[in-house]
Each structure stands twice: as structure tokens, then as C-alpha cells.
C-alpha positions in Angstrom: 18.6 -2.9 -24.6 17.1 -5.3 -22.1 20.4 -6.4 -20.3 20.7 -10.2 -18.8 20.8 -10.8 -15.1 22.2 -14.3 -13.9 19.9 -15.5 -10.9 22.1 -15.3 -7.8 21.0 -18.4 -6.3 21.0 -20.8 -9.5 23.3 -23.4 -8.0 21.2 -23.6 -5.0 18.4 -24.2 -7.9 21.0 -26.5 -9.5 21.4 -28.4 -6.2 17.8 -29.0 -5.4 16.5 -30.1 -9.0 19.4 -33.0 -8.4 18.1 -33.0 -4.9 14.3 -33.4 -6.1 16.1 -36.0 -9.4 17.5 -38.6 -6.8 14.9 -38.6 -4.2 12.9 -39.4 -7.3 15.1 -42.3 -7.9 15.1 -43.4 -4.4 11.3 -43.4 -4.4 11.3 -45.3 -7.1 13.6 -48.1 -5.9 11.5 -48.7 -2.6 8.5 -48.6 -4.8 10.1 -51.6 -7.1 11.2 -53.3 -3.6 8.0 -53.5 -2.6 6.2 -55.0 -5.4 8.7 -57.2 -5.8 8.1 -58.1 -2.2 4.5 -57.9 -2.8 4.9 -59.9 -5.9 7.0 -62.9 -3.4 4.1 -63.4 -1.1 1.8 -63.4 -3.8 3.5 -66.0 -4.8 4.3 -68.1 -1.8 0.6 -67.7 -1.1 0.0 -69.6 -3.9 2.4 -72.5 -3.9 0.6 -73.2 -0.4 -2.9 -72.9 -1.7 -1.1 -75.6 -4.5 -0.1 -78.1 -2.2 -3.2 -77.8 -0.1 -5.4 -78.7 -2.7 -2.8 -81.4 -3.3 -2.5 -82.2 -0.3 -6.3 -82.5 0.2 -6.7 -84.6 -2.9 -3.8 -87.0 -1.7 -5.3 -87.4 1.9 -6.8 -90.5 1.3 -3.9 -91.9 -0.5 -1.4 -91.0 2.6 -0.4 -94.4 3.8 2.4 -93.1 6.3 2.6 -90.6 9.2 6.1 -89.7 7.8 4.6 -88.4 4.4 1.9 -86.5 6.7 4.9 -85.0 8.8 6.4 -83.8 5.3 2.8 -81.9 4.4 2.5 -80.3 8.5 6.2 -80.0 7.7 6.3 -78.0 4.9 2.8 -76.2 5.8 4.7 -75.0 9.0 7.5 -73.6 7.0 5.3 -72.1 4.5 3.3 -70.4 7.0 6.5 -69.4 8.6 7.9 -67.6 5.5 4.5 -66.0 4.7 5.0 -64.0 8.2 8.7 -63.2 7.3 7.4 -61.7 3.8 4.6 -60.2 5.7 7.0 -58.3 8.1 9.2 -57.4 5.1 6.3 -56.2 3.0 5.5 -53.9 6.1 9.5 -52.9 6.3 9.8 -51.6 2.9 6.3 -49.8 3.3 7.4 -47.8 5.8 10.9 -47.3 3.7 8.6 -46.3 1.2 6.8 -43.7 3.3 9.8 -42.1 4.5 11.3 -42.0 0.9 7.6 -40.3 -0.4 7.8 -37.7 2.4 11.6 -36.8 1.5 10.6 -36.6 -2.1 7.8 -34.3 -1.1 10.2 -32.3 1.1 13.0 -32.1 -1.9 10.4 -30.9 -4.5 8.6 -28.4 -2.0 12.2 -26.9 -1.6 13.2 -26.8 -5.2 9.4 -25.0 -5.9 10.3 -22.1 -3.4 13.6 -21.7 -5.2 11.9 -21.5 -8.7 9.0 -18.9 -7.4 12.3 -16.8 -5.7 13.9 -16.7 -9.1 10.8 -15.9 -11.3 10.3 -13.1 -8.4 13.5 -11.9 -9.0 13.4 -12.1 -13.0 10.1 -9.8 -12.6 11.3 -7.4 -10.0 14.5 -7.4 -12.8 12.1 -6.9 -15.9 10.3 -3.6 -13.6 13.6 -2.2 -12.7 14.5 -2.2 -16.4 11.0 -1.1 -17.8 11.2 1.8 -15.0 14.9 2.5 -15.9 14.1 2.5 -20.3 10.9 5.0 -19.4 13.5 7.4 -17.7 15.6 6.9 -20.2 12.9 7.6 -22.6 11.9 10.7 -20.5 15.4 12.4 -20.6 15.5 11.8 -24.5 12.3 13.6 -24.8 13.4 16.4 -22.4 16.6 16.6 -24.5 14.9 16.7 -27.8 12.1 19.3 -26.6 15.2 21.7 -25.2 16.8 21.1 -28.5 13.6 22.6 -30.5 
């Protein structure tokens, strides 16, 4: 006898699960940017420590200022690319920040719609239990007039 009642605000629901879904994704996407970013520096970092040590076992065997320009050359460079990933690293930090925080705002939202419609399902499920017990009560009256 328990009749079905559609939630009046499911598309909003509908809306901000998709909401919640592609901030998700979006989080996600900064978060691979930065590691990837991350991963890069990493990486230079460690083609310069590389040539340092070779650099640092060749010194002796350097016979030319223009191979020591190369080396101060390419250190300079390096150094100069390690910043640039630095500030990029920093970049998709703060990307990643504001991407977190609107996550956190999207599934905040789509929680307050989700308590609303369990509210609403239980105020539903009282009105019917109170409606069925004076239904109930009228049978009973009917049936104890009847007797």
C-alpha cells in the first residue's frame, strides 16, 4: 500500500553527483600534472648531478677553455631550467589547490542534497505510517459499528 514518491529535486541531485564526478576528474588531472612535473625536475636534477660527477672526474683531463665554457655552459642552462620547473612545479600546486577546494565545494553540495532527500523520504515514510494507522483506525471503527 506504501505508495512511491519521486524526490522533487533529483535532477538537482543528478547535476551535482556529475558536478562532484568531473571536479573528481579535474583533480585528478592537476594531480598527474604535477607529478609529472615533479617527476621532470627529478629528473633534470639528476642529469646535472651526472655530468657533475663527470665533469669533476674529467677536470684534470680539460685541456681547453672552450670545453670548460661547454660544462659552465650547460651547468648555466641546467640551473636555468631547474628554476623554470621549479616555478612550474609551484604553478600546478596552486592549480591543484584550487581544484581540491572545488572538489570539496562540489561534494559538500551534493551531501546536503542527499541528507534533503533522505529527509524527505522519512518525513514521506511518517506521513504514510500516520495516514495507514488512520486508515487502520476507521476500519476498526467500521468493523466495531458493524458488530
Amino acid at each position: 500500500m506504501a505508495a512511491k514518491k519521486q524526490f522533487e529535486l533529483q535532477q538537482v541531485l543528478n547535476y551535482r553527483a556529475e558536478l562532484e564526478k568531473l571536479r573528481k576528474q579535474e583533480f585528478a588531472l592537476a594531480k598527474q600534472d604535477l607529478d609529472a612535473a615533479a617527476d621532470k625536475l627529478e629528473q633534470e636534477k639528476a642529469e646535472a648531478a651526472q655530468l657533475a660527477e663527470e665533469f669533476s672526474q674529467r677536470q684534470q683531463e680539460i685541456n681547453s677553455i672552450y670545453e670548460m665554457q661547454l660544462y659552465a655552459d650547460f651547468f648555466a642552462r641546467k640551473r636555468e631550467e631547474m628554476k623554470e620547473q621549479q616555478r612550474r612545479i609551484e604553478t600546478l600546486d596552486r592549480v591543484l589547490e584550487d581544484r581540491r577546494e572545488d572538489l570539496v565545494q562540489a561534494t559538500k553540495e551534493k551531501k546536503v542534497m542527499e541528507r534533503l532527500k533522505e529527509k524527505r523520504k522519512e518525513e514521506f515514510r511518517k506521513e504514510q505510517a500516520y495516514k495507514e494507522g488512520l486508515l487502520l483506525d476507521e476500519i476498526a471503527t467500521q468493523k466495531k459499528g458493524q458488530e
